[in-house]
N, C-alpha and C positions, 0 to 999 in steps of 0.2 A: 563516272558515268553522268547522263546529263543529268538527269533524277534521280533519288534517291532511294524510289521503290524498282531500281535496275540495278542490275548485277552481274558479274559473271562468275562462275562455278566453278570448281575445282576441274569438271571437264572441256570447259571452256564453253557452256553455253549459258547464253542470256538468262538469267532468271526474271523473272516478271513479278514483283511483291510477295518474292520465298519461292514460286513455281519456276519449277525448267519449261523454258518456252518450244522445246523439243520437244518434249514428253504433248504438251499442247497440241501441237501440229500433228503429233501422231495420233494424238488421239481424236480431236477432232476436223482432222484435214485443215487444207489451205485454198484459199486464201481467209482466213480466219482473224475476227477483231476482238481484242483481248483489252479488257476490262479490269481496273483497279477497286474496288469499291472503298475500299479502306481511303483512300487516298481520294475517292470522290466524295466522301462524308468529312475530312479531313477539311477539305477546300471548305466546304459549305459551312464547317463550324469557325473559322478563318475572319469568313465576312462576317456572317452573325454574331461572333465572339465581338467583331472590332463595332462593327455598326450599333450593336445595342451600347457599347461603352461609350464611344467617342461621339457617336448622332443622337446617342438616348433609346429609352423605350421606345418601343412601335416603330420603328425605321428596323427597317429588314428589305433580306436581298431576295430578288425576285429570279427563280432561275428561269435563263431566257432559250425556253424549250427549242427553239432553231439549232440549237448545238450539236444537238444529241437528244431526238425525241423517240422511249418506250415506254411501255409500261413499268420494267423496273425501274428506270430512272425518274418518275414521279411518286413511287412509292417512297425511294429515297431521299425525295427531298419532303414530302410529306414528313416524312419521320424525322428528319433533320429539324422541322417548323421552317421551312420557306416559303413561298409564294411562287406561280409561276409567271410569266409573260407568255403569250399564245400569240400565231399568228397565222393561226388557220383554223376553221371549223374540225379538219384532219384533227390536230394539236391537240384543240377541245375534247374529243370525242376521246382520242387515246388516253388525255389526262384522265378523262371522267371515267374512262373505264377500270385504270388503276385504283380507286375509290378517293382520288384527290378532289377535297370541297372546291364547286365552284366558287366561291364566293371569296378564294385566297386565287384567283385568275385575273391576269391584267391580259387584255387582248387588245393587239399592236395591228398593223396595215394600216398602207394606204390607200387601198380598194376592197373593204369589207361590205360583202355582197345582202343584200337583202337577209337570204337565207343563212348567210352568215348569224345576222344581227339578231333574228329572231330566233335559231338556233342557240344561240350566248344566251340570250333574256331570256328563256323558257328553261334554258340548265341553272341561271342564278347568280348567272357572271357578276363577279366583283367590282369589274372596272373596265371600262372601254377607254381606249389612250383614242381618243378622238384627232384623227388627222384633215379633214378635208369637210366642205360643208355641205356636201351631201350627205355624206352620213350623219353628220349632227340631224340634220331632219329626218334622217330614215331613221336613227335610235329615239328622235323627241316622237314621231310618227307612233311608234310602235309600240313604246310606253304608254304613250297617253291610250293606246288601244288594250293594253293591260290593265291602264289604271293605276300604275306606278310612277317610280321617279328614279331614272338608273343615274349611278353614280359615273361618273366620267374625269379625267384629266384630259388638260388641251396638249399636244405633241405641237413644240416649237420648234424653229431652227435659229440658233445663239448666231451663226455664223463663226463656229469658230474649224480652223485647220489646224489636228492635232498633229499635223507631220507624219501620217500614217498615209499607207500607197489609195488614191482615187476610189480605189471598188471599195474599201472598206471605211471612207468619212461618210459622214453623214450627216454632221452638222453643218456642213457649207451653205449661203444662202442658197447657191444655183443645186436642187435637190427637192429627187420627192417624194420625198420625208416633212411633214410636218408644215407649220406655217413661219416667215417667217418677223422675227422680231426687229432686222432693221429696215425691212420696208414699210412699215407701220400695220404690214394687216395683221398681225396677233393681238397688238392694240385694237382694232377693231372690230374681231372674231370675239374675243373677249364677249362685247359689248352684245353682239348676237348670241351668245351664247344666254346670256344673264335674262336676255328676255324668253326662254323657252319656260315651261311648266315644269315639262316632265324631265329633264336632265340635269344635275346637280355637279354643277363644276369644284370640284374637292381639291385642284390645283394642276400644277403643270409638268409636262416630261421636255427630260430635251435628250439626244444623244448624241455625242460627236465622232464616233467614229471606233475604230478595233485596234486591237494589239497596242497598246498605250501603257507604257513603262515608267511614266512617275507622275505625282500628282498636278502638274503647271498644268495641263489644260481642262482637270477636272476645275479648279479653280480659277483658269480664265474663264470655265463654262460658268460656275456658280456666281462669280461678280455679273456676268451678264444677268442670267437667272434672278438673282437678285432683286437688281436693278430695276428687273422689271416689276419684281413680285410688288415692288414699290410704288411702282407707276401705276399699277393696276390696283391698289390699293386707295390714292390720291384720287383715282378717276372714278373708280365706279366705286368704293367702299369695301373693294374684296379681300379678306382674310383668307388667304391661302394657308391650308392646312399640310399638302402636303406637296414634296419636290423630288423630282425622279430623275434622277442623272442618268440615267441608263446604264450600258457596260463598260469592257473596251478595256481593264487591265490585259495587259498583253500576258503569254507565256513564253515560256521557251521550246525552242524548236533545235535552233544548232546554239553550239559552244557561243558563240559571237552573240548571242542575243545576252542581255543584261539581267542578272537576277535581280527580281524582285520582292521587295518586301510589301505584300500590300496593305497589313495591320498598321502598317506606319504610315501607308500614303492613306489611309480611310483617317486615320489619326492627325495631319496635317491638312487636310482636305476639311474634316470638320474643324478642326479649329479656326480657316480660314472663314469656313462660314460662320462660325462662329461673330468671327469683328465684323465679315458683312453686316448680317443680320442687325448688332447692334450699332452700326453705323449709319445704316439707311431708318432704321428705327420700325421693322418689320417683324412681328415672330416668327422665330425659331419655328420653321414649318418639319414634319415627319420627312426624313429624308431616306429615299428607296434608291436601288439600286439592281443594275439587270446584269450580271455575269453569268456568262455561258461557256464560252471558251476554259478561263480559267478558273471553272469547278471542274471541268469532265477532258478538256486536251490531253495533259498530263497524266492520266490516268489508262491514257489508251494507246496500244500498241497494235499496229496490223501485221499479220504473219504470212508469206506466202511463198510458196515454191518455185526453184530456178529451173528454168526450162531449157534456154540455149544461152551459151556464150558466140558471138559473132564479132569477128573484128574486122574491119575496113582498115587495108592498110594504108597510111599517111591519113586517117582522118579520125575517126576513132571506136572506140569498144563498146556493143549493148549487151546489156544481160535480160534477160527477155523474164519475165514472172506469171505467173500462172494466175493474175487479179491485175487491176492498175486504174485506170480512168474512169471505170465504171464503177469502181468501191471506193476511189479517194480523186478527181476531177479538181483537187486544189491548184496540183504542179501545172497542171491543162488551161485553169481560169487565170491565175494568178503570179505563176512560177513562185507560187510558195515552197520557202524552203524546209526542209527535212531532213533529218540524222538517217541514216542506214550503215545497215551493220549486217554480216549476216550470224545469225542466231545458233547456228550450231559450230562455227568456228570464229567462236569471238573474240579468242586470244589470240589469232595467230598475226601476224603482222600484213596490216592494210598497205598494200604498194599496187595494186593493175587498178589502174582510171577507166572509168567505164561510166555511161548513163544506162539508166535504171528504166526499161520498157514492159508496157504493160502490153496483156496478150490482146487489145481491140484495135479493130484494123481502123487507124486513124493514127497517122503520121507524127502527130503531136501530141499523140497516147503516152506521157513519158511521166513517171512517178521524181526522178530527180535527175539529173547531168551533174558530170565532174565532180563521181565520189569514187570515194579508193577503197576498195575491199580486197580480202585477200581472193585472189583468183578464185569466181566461183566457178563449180561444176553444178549439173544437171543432178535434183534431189536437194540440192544443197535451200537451207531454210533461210528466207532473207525478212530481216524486220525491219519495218518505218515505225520511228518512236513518235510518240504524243500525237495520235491519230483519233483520240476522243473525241473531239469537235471536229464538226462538218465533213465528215466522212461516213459516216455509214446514213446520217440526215440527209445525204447530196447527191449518195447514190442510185445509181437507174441501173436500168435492165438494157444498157445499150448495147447492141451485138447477141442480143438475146440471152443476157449472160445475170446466173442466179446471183443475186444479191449474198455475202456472206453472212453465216450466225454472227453470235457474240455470247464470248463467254465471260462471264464476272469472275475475280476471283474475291474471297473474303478470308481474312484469317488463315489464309493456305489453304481453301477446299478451292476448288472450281465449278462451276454447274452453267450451264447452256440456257440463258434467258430469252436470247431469238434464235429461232431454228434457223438453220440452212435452205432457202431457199429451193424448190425442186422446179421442175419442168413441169407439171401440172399448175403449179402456183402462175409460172409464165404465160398459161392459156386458162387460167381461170375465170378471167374476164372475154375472151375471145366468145362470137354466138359463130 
């Protein structure tokens, strides 16, 4: 199987970390988003195991709540000792209502609204990743109206391409995200920054992009990174304390993608800065880090029900599903790929080629093309494996269609942490 918390059973159906994903579906319908927890605490102690070894004390990973943002998923990383990344007041509010300290909150954008700002600073926010110079003034503004001095990082762009698809780089110069470092103005934001009161620049983030499967461009990012922290040190006197790679180890999705080991690229990756650091003759600053994806992907599986078989003949087979673009909109933005299988005949032999449609009237509604399952019929339970990330995050109500629960499992129980969605919910804002 492609993970390791997947199975199949003596009956031939999918287990989900020791659960029958049948029994799931029946019990709590479909389209239904199933939840590892074991395996998303697993992830989390992964980084932090390697990060405190290899980067040292105080360098921790930051989970970057865009993933997969509820209230139990900040519970658990509370309990794990993480930090988050935020990037919306929503974000905020949900974390805080989990009982997660502000004060372990890094909050990202590049359009952080007024209300945004003083929302952050009135909860006790940690760290504002400061992108754009407006907002440098609207947080120097609003401190100095508090009477404090909020801590902040500059968000640069290294200019590097990890070889990962357009929608998910982010470190390119052309991007906007951050400021950038080879056209000199982070050199000269710096300098505006250093003259405000109320803002304490604690060091810099950079990010370059998603799904990133070995350490070469955390390391092309950190010599950049570097480099500068060096230049900015020669120029203005600045000791940078701490340095925020951001995310972007990749997971796996189909067989073809590459396992990875990521205790050994955090392991190479520090060592690397490691000779930096003493080569440009800069301290060893707190080095952080933002995974999102590969804490909670891999942990998640969506379940849903086959509704019609249709074949076009000379052109080809859809299987129509009872959930699709409105609960997972990846295969729609990105033709992201994905494993399916269906869940209650998991043994029997994959041969009728078929793409995978979802039930919203939109043409391009389609969950995957050109996979092979055994002929399904109507009833029959189909699962998309590693649906943790940005799927149930990315979800809407399009076609007026309820948003699915989610059920965790832990140790073999199950339990239902977001309800199901109703038709009241969908006019609950309606006057």
């Amino acid at each position: 199987m492609l993970h390791s918390n997947l199975t199949i059973n003596k009956e031939g159906h999918l287990m989900i970390a020791g659960v029958d994903s049948v029994e799931l579906a029946q019990k709590y319908g479909t389209p239904l988003y199933i939840l590892d927890e074991d395996r998303i605490r697993a992830n989390a102690r992964t980084y932090l195991t390697a990060m405190r070894t290899y980067f040292g004390e105080g360098s921790r990973p930051l989970y970057a709540s865009k993933a997969l943002s509820f209230r139990g998923i900040y519970r658990i990383a509370a309990e794990e000792g993480m930090c988050v990344d935020i990037v919306s007041s929503g974000e905020l509010y949900t974390a805080l209502s989990a009982g997660f300290p502000a004060k372990d909150m890094f909050f990202h954008g590049n359009n952080k609204t007024d209300s945004d700002i003083r929302y952050a600073i009135d909860s006790g926010i940690g760290f504002f990743i400061v992108d754009n110079a407006e907002e440098l003034e609207a947080i120097d503004a609003y401190a100095s109206e508090r009477g404090m001095v909020q801590n902040i990082l500059l968000r640069v762009t290294p200019g590097i391409d990890p070889h990962t698809f357009a929608a998910v780089n982010t470190g390119k110069v052309d991007c906007q995200f951050g400021i950038s470092i080879e056209t000199g103005q982070a050199r000269e934001f710096v300098g505006k920054i250093l003259k405000k009161k109320h803002v304490s620049l604690r060091g810099f983030h950079c990010h370059i992009g998603s799904q990133i499967f070995d350490q070469v461009p955390f390391c092309d990012a950190a010599d950049i990174m570097i480099r500068f922290i060096a230049e900015m040190k020669q120029q203005y006197k600045l000791v940078t304390e701490i340095l925020n790679l951001g995310g972007g180890f990749g997971v796996r999705y189909v067989e073809s993608d590459p396992q990875i080991d990521i205790a050994e690229n955090i392991r190479l990756v520090a060592s690397h800065i490691d000779a930096r650091c003493a080569e440009s003759g800069v301290r060893h600053p707190t080095i952080l880090m933002e995974p999102g994806r590969s804490i909670v992907a891999d942990a998640g599986v969506t379940l849903y029900g086959v509704g019609s078989v249709k074949t076009i003949e000379g052109y080809r087979s859809y299987v129509s599903i009872d959930g699709g673009m409105s609960d997972n909109p990846r295969y729609a933005l990105y033709k992201s790929p994905y494993t399916v299988m269906l869940a209650n005949r998991a043994h029997e032999k994959a041969d009728f080629l078929c793409t995978i449609a979802g039930r919203c009237c939109e043409s391009g509604a389609l969950i995957q093309e050109n996979v092979t399952l055994p002929r399904p019929k109507r009833g029959d339970i189909l699962a998309v494996l590693v649906t943790g990330a940005y799927n149930y995050s990315m979800a809407s109500n399009y076609n007026r269609i309820c948003r699915p629960p989610i059920v965790m499992i832990s140790h073999g129980e199950d339990r239902l942490v977001v309800r199901r969605e109703t038709f009241e919910d969908l006019t609950a804002c309606d006057l």
